[in-house]
PALO-539441 format. One record per residue: x, y negated, z negated of N, C-alpha, C in turn; residue in one letter. Coordinates in steps of 0.02 Angstrom, whole numbers, padded with zeros to 5 digits, always signed. Layout:
N
XYZXYZXYZA
...
This chain:
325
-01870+01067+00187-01861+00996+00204-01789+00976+00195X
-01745+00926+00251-01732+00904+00232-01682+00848+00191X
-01643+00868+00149-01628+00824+00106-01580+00778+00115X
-01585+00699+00099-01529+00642+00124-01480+00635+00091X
-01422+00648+00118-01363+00632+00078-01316+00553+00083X
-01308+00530+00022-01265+00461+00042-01197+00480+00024X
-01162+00472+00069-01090+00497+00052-01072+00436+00039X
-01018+00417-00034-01004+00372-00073-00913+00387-00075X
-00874+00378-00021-00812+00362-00020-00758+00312-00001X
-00805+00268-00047-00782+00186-00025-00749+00154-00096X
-00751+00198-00150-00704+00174-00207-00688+00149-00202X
-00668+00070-00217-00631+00010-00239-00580+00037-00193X
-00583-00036-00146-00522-00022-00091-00447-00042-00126X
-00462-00057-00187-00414-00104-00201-00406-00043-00274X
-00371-00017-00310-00362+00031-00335-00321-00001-00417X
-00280-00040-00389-00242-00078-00458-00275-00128-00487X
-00342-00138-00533-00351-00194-00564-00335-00185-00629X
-00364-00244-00654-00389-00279-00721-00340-00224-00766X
-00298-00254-00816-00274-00220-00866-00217-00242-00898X
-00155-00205-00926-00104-00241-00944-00059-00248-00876X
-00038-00329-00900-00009-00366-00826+00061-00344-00818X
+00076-00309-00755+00145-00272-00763+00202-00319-00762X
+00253-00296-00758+00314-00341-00785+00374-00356-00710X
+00362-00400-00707+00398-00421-00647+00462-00460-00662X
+00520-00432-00667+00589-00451-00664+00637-00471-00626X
+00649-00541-00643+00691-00596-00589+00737-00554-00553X
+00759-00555-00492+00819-00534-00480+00883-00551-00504X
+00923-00496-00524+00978-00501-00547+01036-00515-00523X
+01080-00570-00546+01163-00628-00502+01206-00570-00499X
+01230-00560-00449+01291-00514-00419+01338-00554-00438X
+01390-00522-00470+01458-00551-00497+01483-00596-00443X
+01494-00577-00365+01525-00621-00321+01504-00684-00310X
+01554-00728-00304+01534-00797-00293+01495-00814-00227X
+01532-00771-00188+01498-00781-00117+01449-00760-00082X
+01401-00787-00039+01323-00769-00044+01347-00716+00025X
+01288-00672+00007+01307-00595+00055+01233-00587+00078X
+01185-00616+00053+01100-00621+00081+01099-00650+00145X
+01037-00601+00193+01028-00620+00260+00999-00669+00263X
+00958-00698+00190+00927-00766+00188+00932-00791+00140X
+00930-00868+00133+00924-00892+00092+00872-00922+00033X
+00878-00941-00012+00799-00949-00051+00777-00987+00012X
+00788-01052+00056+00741-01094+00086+00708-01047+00128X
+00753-01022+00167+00728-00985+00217+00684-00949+00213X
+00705-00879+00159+00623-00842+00122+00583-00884+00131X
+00572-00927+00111+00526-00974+00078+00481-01021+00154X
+00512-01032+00207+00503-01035+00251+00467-00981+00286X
+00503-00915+00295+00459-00853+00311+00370-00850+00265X
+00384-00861+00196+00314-00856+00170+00283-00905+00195X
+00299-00960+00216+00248-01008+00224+00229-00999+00294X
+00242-00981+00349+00256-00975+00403+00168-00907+00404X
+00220-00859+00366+00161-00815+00359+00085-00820+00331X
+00089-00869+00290+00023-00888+00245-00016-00931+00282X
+00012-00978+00333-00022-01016+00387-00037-00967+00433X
-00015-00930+00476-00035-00882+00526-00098-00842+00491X
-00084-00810+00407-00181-00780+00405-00218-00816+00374X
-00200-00868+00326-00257-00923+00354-00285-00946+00417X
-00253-00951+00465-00289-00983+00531-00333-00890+00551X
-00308-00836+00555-00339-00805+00550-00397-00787+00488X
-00388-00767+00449-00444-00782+00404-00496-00853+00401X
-00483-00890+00411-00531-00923+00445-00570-00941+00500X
-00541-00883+00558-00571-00885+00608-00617-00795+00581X
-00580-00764+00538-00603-00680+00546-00587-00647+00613X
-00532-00678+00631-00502-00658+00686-00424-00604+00686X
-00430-00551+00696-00362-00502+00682-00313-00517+00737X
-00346-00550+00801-00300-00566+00875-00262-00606+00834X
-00267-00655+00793-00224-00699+00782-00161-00688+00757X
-00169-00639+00729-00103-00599+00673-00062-00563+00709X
-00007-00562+00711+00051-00520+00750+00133-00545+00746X
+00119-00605+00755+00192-00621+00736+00226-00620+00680X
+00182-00651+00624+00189-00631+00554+00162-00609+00501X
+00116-00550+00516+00077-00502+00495+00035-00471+00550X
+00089-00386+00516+00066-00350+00592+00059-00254+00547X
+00073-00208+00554+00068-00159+00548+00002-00144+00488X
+00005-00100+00435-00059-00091+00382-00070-00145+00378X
-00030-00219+00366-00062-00260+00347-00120-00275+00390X
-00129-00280+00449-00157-00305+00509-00205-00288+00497X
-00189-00201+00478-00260-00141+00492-00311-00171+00449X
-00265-00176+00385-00331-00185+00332-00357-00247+00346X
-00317-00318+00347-00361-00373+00365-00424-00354+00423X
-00420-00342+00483-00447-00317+00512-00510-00293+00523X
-00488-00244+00473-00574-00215+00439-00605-00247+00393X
-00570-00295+00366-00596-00353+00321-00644-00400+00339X
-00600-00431+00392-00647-00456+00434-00706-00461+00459X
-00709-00377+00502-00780-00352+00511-00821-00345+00454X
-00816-00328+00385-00878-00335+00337-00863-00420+00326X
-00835-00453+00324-00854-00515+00306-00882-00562+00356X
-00883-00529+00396-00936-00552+00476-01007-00532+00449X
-01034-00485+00443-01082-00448+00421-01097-00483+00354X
-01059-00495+00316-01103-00502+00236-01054-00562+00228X
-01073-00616+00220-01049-00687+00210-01026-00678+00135X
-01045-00635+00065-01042-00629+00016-00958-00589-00001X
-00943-00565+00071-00883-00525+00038-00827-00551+00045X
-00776-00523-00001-00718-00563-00036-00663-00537+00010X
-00621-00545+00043-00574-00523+00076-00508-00532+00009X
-00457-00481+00021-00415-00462-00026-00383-00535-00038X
-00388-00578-00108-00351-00623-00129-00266-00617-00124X
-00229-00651-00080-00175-00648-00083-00132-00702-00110X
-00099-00738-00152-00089-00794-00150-00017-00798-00149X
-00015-00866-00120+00037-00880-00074+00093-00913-00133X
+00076-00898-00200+00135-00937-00248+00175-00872-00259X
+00239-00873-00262+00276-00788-00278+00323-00797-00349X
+00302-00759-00407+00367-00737-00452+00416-00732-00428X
+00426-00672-00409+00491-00646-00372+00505-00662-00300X
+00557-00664-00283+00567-00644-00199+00627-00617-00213X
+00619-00554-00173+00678-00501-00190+00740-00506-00104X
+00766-00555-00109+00818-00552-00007+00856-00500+00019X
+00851-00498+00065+00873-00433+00099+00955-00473+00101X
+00979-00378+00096+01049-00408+00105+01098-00431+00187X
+01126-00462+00193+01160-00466+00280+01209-00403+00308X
+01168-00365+00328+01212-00319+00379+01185-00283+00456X
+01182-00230+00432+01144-00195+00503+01049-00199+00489X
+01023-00202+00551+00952-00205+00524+00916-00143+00565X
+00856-00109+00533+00821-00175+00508+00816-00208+00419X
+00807-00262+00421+00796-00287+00336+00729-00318+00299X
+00730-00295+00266+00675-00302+00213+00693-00347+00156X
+00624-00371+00163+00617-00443+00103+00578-00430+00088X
+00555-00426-00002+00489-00407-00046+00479-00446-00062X
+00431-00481-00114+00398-00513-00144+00346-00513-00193X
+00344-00524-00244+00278-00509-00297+00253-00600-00329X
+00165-00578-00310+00143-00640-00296+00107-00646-00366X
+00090-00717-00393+00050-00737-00441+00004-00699-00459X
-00016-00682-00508-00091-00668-00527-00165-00677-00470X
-00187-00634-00453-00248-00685-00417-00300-00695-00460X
-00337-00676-00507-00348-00705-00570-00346-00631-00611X
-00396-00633-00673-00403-00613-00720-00409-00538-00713X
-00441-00516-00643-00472-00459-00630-00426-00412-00597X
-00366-00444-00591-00329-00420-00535-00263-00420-00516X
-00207-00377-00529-00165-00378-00538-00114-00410-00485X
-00048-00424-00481-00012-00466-00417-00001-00417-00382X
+00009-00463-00317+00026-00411-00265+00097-00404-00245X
+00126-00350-00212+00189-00318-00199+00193-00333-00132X
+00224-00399-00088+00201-00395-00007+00295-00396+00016X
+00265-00354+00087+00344-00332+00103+00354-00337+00179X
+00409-00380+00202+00420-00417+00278+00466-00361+00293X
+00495-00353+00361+00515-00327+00383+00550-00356+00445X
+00616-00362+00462+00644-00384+00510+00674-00329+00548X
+00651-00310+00621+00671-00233+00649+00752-00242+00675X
+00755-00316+00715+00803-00326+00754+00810-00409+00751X
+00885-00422+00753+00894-00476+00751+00845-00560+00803X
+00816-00502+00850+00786-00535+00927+00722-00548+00860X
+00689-00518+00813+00616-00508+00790+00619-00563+00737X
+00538-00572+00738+00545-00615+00662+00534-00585+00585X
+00529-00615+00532+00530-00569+00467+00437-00552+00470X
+00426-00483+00474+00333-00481+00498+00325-00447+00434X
+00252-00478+00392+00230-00450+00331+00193-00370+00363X
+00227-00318+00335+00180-00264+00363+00155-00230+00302X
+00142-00250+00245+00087-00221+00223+00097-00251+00150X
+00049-00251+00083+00058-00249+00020+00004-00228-00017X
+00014-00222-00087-00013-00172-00127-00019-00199-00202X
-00080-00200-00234-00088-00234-00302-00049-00170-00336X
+00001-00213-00408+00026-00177-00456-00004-00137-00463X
-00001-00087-00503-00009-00027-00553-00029-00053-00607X
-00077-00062-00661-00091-00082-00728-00040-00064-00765X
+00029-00084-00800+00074-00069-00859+00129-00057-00800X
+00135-00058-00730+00198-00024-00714+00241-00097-00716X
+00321-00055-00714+00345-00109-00714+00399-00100-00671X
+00410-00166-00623+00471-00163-00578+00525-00176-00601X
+00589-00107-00571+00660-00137-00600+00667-00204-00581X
+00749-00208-00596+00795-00276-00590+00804-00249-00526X
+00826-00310-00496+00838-00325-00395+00894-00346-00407X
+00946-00321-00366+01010-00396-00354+00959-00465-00315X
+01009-00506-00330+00995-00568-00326+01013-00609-00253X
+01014-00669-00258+01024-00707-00195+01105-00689-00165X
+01130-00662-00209+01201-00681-00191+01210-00626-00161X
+01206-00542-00173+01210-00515-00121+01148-00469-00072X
+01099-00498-00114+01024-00446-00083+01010-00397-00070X
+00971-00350-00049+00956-00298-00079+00954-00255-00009X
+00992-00200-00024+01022-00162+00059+00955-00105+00068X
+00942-00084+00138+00911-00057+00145+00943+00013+00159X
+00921+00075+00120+00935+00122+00105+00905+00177+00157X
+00958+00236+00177+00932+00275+00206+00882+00314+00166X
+00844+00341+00181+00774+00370+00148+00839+00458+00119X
+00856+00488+00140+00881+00542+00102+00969+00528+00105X
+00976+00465+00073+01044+00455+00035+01045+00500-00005X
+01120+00499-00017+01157+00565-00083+01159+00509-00140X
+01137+00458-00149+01171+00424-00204+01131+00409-00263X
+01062+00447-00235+01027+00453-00280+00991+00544-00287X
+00969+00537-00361+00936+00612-00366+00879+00600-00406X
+00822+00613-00365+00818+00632-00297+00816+00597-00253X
+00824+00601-00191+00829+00544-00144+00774+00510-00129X
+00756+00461-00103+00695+00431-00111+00664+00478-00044X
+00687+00509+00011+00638+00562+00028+00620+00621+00009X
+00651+00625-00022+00647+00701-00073+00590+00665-00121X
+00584+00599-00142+00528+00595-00203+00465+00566-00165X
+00486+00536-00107+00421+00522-00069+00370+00593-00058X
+00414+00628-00013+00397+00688-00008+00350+00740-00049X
+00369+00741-00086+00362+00770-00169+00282+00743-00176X
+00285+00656-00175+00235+00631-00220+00174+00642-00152X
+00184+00650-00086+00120+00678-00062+00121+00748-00056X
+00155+00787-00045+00145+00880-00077+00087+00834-00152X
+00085+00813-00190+00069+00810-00247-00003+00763-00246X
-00003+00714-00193-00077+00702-00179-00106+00746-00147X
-00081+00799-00074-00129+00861-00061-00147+00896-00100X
-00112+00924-00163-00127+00962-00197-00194+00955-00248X
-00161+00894-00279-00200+00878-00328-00195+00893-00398X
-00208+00866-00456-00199+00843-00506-00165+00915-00548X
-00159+00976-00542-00155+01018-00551-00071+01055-00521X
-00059+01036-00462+00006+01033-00454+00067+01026-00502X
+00099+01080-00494+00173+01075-00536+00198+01014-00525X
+00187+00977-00479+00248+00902-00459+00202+00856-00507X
+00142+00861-00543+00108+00795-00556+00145+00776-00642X
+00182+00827-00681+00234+00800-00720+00307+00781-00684X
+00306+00763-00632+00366+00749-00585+00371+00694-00572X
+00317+00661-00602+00296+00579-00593+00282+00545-00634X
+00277+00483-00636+00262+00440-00708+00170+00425-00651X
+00107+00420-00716+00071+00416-00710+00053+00350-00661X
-00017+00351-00619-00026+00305-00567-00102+00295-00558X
-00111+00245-00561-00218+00254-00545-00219+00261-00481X
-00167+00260-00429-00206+00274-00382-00215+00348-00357X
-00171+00404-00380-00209+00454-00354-00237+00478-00402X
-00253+00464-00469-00303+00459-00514-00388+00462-00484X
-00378+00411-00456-00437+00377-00399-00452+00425-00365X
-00385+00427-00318-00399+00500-00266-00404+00570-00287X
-00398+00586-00329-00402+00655-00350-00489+00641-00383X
-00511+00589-00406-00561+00573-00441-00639+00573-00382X
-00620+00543-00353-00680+00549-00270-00665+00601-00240X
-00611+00644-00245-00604+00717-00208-00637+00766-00244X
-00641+00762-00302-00662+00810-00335-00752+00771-00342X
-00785+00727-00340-00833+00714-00332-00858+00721-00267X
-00842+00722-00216-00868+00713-00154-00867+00789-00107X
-00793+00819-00149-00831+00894-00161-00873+00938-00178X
-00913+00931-00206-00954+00947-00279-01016+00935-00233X
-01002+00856-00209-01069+00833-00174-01078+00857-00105X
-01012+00896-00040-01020+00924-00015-01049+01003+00002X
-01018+01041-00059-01036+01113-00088-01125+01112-00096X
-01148+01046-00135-01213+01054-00143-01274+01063-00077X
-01239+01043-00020-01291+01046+00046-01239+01085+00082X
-01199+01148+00047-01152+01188+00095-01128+01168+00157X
-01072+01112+00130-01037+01062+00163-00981+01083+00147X
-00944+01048+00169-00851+01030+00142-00837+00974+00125X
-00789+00961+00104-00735+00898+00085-00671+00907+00098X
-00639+00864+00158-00560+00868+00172-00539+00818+00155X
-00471+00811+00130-00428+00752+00136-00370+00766+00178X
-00362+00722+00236-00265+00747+00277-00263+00663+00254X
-00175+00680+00220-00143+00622+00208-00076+00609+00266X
-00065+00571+00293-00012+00573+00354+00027+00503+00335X
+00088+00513+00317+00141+00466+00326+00160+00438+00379X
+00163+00351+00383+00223+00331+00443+00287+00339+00411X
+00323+00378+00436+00404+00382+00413+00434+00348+00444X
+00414+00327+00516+00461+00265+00551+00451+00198+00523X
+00385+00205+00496+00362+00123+00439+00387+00126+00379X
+00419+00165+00343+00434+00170+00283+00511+00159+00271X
+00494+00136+00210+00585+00093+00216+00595+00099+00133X
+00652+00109+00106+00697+00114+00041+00742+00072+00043X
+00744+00026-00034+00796-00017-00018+00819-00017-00084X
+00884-00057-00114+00913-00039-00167+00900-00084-00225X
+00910-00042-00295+00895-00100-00345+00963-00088-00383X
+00958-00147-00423+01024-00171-00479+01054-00104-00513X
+00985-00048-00510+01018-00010-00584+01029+00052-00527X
+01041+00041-00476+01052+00098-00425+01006+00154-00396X
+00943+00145-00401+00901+00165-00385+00868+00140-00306X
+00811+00146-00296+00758+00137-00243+00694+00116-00246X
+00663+00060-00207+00590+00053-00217+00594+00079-00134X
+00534+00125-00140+00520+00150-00069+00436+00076-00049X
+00440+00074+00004+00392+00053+00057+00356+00095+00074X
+00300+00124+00070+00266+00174+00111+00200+00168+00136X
+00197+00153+00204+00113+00165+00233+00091+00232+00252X
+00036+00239+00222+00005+00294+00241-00081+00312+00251X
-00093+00344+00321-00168+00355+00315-00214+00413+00291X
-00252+00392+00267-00306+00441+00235-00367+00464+00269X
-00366+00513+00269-00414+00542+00317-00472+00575+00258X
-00533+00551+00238-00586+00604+00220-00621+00618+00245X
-00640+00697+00244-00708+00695+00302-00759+00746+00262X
-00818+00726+00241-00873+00751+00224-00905+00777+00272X
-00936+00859+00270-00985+00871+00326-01043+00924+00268X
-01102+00919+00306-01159+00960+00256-01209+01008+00320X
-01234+01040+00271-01275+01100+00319-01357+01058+00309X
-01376+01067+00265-01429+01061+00243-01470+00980+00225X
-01417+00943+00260-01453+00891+00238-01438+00823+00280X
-01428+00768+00282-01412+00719+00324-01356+00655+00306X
-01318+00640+00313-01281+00605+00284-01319+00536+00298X
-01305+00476+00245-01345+00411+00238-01261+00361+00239X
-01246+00318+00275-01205+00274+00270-01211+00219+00231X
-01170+00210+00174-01185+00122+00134-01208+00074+00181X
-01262+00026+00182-01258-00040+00208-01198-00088+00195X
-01175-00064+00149-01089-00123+00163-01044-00102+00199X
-01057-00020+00215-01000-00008+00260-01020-00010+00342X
-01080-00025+00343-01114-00009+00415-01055-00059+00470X
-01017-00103+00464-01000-00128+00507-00927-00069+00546X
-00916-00049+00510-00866-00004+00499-00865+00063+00516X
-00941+00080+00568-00946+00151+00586-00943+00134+00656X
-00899+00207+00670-00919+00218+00732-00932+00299+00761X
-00994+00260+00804-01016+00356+00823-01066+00339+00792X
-01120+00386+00790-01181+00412+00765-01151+00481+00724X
-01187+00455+00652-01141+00481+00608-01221+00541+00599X
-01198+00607+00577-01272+00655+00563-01242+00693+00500X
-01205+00747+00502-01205+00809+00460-01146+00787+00450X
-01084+00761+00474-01009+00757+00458-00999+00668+00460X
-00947+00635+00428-00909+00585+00430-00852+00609+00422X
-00793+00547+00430-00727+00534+00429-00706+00481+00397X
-00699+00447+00331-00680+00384+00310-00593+00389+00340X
-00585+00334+00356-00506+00338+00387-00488+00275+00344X
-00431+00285+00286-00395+00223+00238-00358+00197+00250X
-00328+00152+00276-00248+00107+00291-00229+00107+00230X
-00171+00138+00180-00134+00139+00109-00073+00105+00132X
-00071+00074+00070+00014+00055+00062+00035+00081-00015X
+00103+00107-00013+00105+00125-00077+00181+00095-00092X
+00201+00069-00136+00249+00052-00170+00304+00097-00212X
+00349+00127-00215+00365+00183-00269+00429+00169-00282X
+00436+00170-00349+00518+00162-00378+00547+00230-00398X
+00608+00254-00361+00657+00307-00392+00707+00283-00419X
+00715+00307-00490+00762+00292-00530+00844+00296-00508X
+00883+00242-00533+00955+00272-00515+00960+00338-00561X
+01045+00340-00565+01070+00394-00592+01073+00379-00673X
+01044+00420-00703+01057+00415-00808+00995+00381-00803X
+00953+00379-00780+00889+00337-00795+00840+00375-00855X
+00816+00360-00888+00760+00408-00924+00716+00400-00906X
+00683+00386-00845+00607+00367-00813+00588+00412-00774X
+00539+00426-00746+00534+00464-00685+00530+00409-00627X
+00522+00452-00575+00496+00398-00505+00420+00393-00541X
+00406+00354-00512+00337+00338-00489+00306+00263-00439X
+00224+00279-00429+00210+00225-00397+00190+00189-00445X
+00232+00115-00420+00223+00059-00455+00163-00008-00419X
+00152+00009-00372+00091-00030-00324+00044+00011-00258X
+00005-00003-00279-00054+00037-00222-00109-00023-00213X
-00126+00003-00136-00187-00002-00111-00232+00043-00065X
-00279+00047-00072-00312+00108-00032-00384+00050+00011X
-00360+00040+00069-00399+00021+00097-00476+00016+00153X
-00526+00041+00180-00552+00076+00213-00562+00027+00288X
-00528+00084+00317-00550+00054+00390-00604+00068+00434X
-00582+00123+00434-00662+00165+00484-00685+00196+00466X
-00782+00220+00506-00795+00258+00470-00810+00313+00547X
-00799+00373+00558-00806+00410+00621-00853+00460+00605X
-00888+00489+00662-00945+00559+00674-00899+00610+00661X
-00826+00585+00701-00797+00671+00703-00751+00684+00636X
């Protein structure tokens, strides 16, 4: 006979909660008198609001058409799929974002494209702030939120330059750091394929989120092997979406979207889909699935004389689809 399998790879889409509240540090005054930022506090400040009205009117419709001008790439994806379960189950919470910000970190004025970060309030007790990050491609474009990511429990973000000259966007394998922030991007997924066991995983300062992922890989393995199945993970970087920009102590916070591919398949038995994820399949799902994740990951590389390692300082692991193949 037989036997039903529920494949369970929907782990907390949201990966950074509840714990000690990480430490978010004002940006730091550049000696020069004269302002060298592509924006100003109003202006930021204008961009956020600009943006927070556009997914409210979307989030209140549960509409993703609406979003594009100022929230567009992972961010989109994940709202998106948000949407669709909160169509389906009136009970579910779409990711709290709130629109009050600690920080706003300004991009500096030169060649673009430029990046403007941000780390937002508390959304309450359960849940750490979020890391949200605009992107301006070309002077013709507007500043578009493309993706963000709840803190890390205990991580903590360097110092930023400040308004006066803002924060330059860095080629991904500059010499001016070691290692370069593609050399540590790089590194840190060699080190999520691998898994927890990898030489690179003392190469990093500790992170719950591939904690998480190494944690459902090795469970959902276990649970594949048992109906002589498999368990894959392909992790795939946008490197054209990913962006490095500079901090006070000469270092890098990298930007990184990336998708997750798991795919469970079994011999002997039938796969069962969650009812919370049912809005979210497609295909007639039997012996194999595909969870497909929209991630954003956050990561700081140390300048030079630092005693830290890199690591990720904000994640989210989000689920978008669920596929047959």
């Amino acid at each position: 006979m037989r036997r039903a399998l529920v494949a369970l790879a929907t782990a907390a889409a949201v990966l950074a909660v509840a714990g000690c509240t990480p430490e978010v540090p004002e940006p730091v005054a550049a000696p020069s008198v004269e302002a060298a930022a592509a924006l100003q506090e109003e202006q930021a400040q204008a961009v956020i609001d600009d943006t927070f009205k556009e997914l409210k009117k979307a989030d209140k419709k549960l509409d993703a058409s609406v979003l594009g001008n100022r929230v567009d790439g992972q961010a989109k994806r994940a709202r998106k799929a948000q949407y669709k379960l909160k169509k389906d189950n009136k009970k579910y919470e779409l990711t709290d974002i709130p629109s009050e910000m600690q920080a706003v970190y300004l991009p500096a004025a030169g060649e673009w494209p430029r990046v403007m970060a941000a780390v937002t309030e508390q959304p309450d007790d359960d849940l750490t702030p979020l890391v949200l990050v605009w992107v301006q491609e070309s002077i013709e474009d507007d500043y578009t939120l493309v993706g963000w990511a709840h803190m890390v429990p205990g991580a903590t973000l360097p110092s930023m330059p400040g308004a006066t000259s803002g924060t330059t966007v860095l080629d991904m394998d500059t010499d001016t750091i070691d290692p370069t922030p593609q050399q540590a991007y790089e590194d840190y997924l060699k080190l999520l394929r691998s898994g927890a066991k990898s030489d690179l995983n003392d190469s990093f300062a500790d992170d719950t989120y591939r904690q998480r992922l190494f944690a459902a890989r090795k469970e959902l393995t276990k649970t594949a092997k048992e109906s002589d199945g498999e368990f894959v993970d392909t992790i795939n970087p946008d490197m054209d979406g990913t962006f490095a920009i500079s901090t006070a102590d000469g270092g890098a916070i990298v930007f990184a979207p990336l998708t997750v591919r798991s795919s469970i398949s079994v011999k002997d038995a039938t796969i069962i889909i969650a009812d919370d994820d049912q809005p979210l399949v497609d295909g007639k799902i039997k012996r194999k699935v595909t969870y497909t994740y929209a991630d954003f990951i956050v990561m700081y590389v140390p300048g030079a004389g630092a005693d830290t390692l890199p690591g990720v300082v904000a994640a989210d692991h989000t689920l978008i689809k669920l596929s047959a193949g």
